[in-house]
VOGU-954932 format. One record per residue: x, y, z of N, C-alpha, C in turn; residue number from 1. Coordinates in pm, whole numbers, plus 50000, padded with zeros to 5 digits. Each point is the difference from the previous one (the first is absolute). Example, Ala and Ser with C-alpha at 12.3 -4.5 7.8 and 13.67 -1.06 7.14 Angstrom:
% residues 2
ATOM   nxx   nyy   nzz  caxx  cayy  cazz   cxx   cyy   czz  nr
ATOM 51319 49431 50780 49911 50119 50000 50090 50120 50000   1
ATOM 49965 50105 49928 50082 50119 50006 49923 50109 50073   2
% end
This chain:
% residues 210
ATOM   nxx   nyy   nzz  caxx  cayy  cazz   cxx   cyy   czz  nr
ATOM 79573 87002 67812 50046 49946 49871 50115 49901 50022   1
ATOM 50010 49886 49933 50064 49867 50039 50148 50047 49883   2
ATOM 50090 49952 50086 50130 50023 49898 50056 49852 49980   3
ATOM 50094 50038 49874 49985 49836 49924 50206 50036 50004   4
ATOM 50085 49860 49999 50123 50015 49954 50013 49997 49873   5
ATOM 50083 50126 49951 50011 50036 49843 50060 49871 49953   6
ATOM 50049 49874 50047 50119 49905 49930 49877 49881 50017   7
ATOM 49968 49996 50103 49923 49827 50016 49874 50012 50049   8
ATOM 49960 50118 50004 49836 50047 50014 49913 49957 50127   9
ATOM 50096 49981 50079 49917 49944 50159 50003 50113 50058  10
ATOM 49897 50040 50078 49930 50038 50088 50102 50101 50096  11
ATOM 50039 50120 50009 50113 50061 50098 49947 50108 50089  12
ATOM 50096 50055 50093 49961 50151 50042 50024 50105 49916  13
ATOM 49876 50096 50016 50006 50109 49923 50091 50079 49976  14
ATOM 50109 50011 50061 50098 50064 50006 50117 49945 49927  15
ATOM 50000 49876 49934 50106 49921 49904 49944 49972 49898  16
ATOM 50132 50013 49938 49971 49916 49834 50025 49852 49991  17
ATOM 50071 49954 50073 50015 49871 49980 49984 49957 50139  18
ATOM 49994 49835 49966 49960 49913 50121 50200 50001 50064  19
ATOM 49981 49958 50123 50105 49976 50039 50084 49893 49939  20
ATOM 49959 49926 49960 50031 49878 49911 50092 50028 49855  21
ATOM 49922 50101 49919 50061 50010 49903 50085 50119 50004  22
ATOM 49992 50099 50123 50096 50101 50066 50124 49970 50015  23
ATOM 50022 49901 49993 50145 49958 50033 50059 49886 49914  24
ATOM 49957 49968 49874 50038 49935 49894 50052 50086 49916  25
ATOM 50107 49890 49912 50120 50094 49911 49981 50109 49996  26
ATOM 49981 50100 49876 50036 50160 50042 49954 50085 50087  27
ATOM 49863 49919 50083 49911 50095 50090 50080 49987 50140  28
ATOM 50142 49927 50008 50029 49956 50116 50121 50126 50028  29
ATOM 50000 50045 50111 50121 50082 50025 50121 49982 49976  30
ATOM 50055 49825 50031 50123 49980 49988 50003 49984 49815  31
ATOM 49895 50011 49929 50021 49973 49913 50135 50055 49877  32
ATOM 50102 49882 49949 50073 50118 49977 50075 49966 49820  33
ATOM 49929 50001 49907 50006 49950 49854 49971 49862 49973  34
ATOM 49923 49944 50090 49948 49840 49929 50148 49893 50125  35
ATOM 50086 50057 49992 50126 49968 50056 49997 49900 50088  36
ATOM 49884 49987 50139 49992 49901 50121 49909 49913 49870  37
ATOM 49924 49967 49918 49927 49945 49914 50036 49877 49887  38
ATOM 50186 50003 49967 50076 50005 49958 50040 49811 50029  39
ATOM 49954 49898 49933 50025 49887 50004 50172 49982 49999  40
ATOM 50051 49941 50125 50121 49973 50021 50020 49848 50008  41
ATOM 50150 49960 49950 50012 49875 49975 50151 49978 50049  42
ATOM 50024 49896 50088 50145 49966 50096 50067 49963 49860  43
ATOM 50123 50054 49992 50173 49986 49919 50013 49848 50008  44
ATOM 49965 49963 50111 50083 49860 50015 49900 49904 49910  45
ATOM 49887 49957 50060 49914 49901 49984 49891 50044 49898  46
ATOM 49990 50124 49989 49871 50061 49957 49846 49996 50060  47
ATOM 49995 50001 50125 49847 49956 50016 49968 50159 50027  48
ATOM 49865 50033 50017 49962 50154 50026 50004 50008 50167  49
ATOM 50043 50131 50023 50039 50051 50133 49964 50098 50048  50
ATOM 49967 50054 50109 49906 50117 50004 50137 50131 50036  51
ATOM 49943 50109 49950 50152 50099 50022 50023 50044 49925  52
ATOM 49979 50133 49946 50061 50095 49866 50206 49957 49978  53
ATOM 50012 50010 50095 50143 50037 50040 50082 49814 50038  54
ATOM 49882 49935 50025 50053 49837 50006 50069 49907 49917  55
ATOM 50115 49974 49991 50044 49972 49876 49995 49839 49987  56
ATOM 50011 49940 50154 49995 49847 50060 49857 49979 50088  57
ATOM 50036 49871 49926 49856 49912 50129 50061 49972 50096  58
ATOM 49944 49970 50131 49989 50007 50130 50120 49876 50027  59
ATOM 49999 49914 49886 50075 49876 50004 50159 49986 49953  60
ATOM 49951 50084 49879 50141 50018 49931 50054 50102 50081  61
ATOM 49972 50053 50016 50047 50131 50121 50090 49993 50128  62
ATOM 49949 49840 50015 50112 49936 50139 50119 49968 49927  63
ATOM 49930 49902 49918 50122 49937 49910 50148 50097 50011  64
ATOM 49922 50085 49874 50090 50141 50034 50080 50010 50058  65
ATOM 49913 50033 50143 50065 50094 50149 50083 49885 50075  66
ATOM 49966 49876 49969 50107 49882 50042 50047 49939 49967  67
ATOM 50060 50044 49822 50078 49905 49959 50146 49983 50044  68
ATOM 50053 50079 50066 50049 50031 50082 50003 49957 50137  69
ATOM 50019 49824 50044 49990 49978 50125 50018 50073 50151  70
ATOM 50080 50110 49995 50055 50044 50050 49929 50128 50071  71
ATOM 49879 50011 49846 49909 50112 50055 49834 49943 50132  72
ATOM 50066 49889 49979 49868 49949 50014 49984 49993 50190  73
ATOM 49887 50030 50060 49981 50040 50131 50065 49869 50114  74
ATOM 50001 49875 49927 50059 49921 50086 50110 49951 49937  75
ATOM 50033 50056 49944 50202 49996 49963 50125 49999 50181  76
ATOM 50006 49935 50006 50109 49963 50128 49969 50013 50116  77
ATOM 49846 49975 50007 49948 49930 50096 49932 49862 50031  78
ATOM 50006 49990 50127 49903 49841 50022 49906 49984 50077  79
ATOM 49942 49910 49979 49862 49969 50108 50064 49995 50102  80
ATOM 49895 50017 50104 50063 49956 50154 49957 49883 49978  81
ATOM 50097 49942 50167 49948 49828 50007 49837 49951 50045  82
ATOM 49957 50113 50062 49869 50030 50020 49866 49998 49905  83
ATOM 50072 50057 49883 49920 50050 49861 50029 49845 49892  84
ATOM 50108 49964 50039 50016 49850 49927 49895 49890 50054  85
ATOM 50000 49970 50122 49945 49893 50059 49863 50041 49982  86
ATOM 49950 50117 50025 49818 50033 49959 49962 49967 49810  87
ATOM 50122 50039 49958 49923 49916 49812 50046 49894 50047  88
ATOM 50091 49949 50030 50002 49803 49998 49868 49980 50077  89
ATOM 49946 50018 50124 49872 49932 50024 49890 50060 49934  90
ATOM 49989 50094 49933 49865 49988 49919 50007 49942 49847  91
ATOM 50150 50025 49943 50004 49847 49895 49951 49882 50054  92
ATOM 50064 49935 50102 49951 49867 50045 49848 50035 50021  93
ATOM 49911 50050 50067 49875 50039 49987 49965 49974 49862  94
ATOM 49981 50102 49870 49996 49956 49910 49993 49884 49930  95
ATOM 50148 49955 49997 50016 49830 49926 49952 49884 50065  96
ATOM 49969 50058 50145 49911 49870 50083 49850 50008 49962  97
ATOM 49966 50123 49926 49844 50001 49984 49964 50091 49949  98
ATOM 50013 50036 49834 49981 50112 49914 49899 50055 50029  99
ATOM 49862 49920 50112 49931 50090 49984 50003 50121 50079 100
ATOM 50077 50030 50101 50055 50100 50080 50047 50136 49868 101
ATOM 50047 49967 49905 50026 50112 49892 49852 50077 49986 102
ATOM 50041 50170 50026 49859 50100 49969 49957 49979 49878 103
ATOM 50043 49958 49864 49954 49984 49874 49961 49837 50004 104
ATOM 49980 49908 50093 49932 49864 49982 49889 50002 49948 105
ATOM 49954 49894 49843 49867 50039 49956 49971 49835 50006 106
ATOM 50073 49888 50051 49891 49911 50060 50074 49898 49913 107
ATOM 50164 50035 49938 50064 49901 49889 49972 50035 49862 108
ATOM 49913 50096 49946 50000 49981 49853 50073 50050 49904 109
ATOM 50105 50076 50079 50113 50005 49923 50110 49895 49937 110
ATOM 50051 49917 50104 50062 49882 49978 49916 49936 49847 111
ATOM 49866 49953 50076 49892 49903 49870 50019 50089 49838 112
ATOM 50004 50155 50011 49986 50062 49878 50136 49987 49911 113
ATOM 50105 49965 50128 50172 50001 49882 49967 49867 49925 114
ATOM 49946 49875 50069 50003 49890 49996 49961 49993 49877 115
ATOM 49889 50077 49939 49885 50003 49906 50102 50091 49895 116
ATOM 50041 50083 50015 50105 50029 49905 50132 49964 49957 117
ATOM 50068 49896 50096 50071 49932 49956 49987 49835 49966 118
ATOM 49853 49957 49947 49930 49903 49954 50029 49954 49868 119
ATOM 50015 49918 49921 50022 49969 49885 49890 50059 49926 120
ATOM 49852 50000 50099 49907 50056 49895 49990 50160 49951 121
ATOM 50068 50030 50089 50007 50142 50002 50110 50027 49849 122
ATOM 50166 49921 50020 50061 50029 49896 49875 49960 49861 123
ATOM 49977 49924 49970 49944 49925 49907 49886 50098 49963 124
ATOM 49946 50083 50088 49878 50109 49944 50069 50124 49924 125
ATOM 50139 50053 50081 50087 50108 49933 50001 49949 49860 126
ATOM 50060 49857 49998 50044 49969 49879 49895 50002 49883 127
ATOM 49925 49937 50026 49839 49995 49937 50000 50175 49953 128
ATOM 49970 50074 50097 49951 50124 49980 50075 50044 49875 129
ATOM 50155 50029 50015 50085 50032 49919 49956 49947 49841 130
ATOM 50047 49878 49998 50014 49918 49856 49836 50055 49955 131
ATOM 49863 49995 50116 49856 50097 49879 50039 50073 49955 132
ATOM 50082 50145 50047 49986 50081 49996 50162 50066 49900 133
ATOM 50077 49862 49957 50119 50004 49896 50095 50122 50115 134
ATOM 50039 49933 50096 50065 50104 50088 50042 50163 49961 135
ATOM 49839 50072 49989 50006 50095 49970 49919 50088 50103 136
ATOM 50060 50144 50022 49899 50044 50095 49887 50033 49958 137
ATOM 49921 49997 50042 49834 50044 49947 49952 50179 50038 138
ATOM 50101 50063 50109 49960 50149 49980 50120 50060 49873 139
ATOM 50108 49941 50061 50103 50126 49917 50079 49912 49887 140
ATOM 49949 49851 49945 50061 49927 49913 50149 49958 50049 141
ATOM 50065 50018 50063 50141 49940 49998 49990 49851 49976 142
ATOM 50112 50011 49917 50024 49807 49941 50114 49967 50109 143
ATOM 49955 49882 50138 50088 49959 50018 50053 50059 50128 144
ATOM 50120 49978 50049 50053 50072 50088 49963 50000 50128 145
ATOM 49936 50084 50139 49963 49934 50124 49900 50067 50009 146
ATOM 49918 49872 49957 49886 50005 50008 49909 49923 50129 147
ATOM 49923 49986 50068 49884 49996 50066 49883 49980 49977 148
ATOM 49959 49865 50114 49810 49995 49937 49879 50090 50100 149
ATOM 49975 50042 49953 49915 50103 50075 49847 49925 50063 150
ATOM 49947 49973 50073 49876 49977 50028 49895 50065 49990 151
ATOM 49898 50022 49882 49898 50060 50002 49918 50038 50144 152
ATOM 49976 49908 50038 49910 49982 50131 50135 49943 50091 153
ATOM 50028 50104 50118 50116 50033 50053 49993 49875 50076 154
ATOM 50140 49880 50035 50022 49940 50018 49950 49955 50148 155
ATOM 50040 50124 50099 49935 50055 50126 49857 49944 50054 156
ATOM 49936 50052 49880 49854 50005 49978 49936 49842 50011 157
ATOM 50091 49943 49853 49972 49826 49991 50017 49938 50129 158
ATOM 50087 49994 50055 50082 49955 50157 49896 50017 50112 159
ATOM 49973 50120 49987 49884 50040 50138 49875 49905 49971 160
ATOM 49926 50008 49879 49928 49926 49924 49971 49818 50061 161
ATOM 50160 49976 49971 50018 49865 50023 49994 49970 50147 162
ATOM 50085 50073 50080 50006 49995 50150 49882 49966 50046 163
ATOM 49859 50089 49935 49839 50052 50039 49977 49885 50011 164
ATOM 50044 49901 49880 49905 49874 49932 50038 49893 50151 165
ATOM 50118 49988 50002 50054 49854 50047 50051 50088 50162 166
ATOM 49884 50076 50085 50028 50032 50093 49991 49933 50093 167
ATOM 49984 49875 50024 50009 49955 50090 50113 49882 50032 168
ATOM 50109 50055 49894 50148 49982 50031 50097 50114 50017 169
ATOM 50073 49966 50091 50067 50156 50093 50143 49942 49874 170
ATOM 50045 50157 49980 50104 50058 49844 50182 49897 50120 171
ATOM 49989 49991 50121 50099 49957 50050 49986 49887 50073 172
ATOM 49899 49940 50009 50018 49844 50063 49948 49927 49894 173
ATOM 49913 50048 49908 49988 49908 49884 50030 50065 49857 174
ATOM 50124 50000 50042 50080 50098 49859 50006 49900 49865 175
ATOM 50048 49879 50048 49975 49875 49928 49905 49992 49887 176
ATOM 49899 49968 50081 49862 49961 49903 49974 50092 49968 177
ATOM 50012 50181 50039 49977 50125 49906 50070 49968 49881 178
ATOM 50105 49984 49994 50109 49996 49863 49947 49910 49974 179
ATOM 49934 49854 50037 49980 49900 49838 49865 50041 49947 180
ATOM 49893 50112 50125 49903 50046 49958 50005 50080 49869 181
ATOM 50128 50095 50045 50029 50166 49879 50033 49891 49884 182
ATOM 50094 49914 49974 50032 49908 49824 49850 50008 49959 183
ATOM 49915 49935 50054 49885 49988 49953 49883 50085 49971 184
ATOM 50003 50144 50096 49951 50107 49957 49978 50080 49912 185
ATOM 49944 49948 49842 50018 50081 49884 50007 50174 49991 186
ATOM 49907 50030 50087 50063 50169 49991 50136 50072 50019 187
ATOM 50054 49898 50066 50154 50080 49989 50087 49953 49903 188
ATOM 49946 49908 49908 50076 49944 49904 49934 50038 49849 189
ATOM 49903 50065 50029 49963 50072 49864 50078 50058 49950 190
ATOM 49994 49976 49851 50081 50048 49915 49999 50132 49936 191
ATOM 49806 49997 49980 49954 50142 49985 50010 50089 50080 192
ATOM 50024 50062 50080 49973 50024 50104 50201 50052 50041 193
ATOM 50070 49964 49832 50139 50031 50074 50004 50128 49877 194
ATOM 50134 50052 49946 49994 50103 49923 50230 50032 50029 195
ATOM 50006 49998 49874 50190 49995 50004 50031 50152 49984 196
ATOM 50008 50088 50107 50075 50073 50013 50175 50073 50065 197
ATOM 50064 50043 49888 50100 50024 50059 49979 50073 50119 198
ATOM 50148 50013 50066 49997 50059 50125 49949 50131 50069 199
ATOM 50040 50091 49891 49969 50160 50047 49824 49958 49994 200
ATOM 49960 49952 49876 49851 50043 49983 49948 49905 50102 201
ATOM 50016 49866 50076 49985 49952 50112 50002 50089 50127 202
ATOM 50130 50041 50011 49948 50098 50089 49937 50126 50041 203
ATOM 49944 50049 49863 49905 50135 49986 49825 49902 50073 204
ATOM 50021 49905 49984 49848 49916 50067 50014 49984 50131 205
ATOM 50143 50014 50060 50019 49999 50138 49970 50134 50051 206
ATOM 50020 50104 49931 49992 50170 50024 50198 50041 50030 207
ATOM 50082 49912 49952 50132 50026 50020 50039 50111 49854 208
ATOM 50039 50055 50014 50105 50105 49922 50118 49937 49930 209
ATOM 50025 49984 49897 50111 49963 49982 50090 50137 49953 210
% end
């Protein structure tokens, strides 16, 4: 005779009621102890969620904290050796002689993407967005105040998009003609495609906590 788990009905040994799976979820769990480890916690300082019944700080604010206090801090009245100096000076110079030596090098398209946000067309779409939308937020209504244009279709997304199109110009030797390419690229200058939200509700689309 085939035995079933009393909670999620899969298939077990005869000798249990439950699958191992649901054996050890909230109250079926040993350490279980009033909902308590279950218990959504949120950092004093910043507010973002933190894992820890007993956690009162995030991992960040937590230094802050523990070093506001220069004095506490692990290299308080000490110094590099002359040894430990001269090894970062030659891998800076490494670096600034040829970013692409940096482990995060993605080939320049970082540089091209500030470029594109600090573009006149770029201000001129915020502005646009705003004045449709009577600088109001569209999730939580705020009139005004610091507000943000949100990109429907994530900005990221458009960029990669564009890169695809005009690939057979590299994002750092022909950074140039990318930028007079992007003015002319209507998808990143769509208007539809923008939406005026204040800040907190901007960043609930990022997955940030405010």
């Amino acid at each position: 005779m085939k035995n079933y788990c009393i909670n999620c009905g899969k298939e077990i040994d005869r000798r249990s009621k439950r699958c191992k799976s649901c054996a050890t979820k909230g109250k079926n769990n040993s350490n279980y102890k009033d909902g308590r480890t279950l218990k959504e916690n949120y950092c004093m300082d910043c507010g973002s969620e933190v894992r820890g019944y007993n956690t009162k700080r995030c991992y960040s604010c937590a230094r802050k904290e523990q070093y506001k206090d220069s004095r506490n801090h692990p290299m308080f009245g000490r110094n590099h050796t002359q040894k430990s100096k001269s090894k970062m000076s030659d891998t800076r110079k490494i670096l600034y002689k040829n970013p692409k030596n940096h482990w995060n090098w993605q080939g320049g398209k970082s540089p091209l993407r500030q470029r594109l946000y600090s573009a006149s067309n770029y201000s001129e779409w915020r502005t646009e967005v705003f004045k449709r939308d009577s600088y109001i937020c569209q999730e939580c209504g705020q009139h005004g105040g610091s507000l943000e244009a949100h990109h429907k279709k994530e900005f990221h997304i458009i960029f990669a998009e564009f890169l695809k199109e005009y690939d057979q110009f590299s994002p750092l030797e022909d950074k140039e003609t990318l930028v007079r390419l992007a003015m002319k690229y209507k998808p990143f200058w769509n208007i539809d495609n923008g939406q005026t939200l204040c800040k907190d509700c901007h960043n609930l689309t990022k997955g940030i906590k405010s």
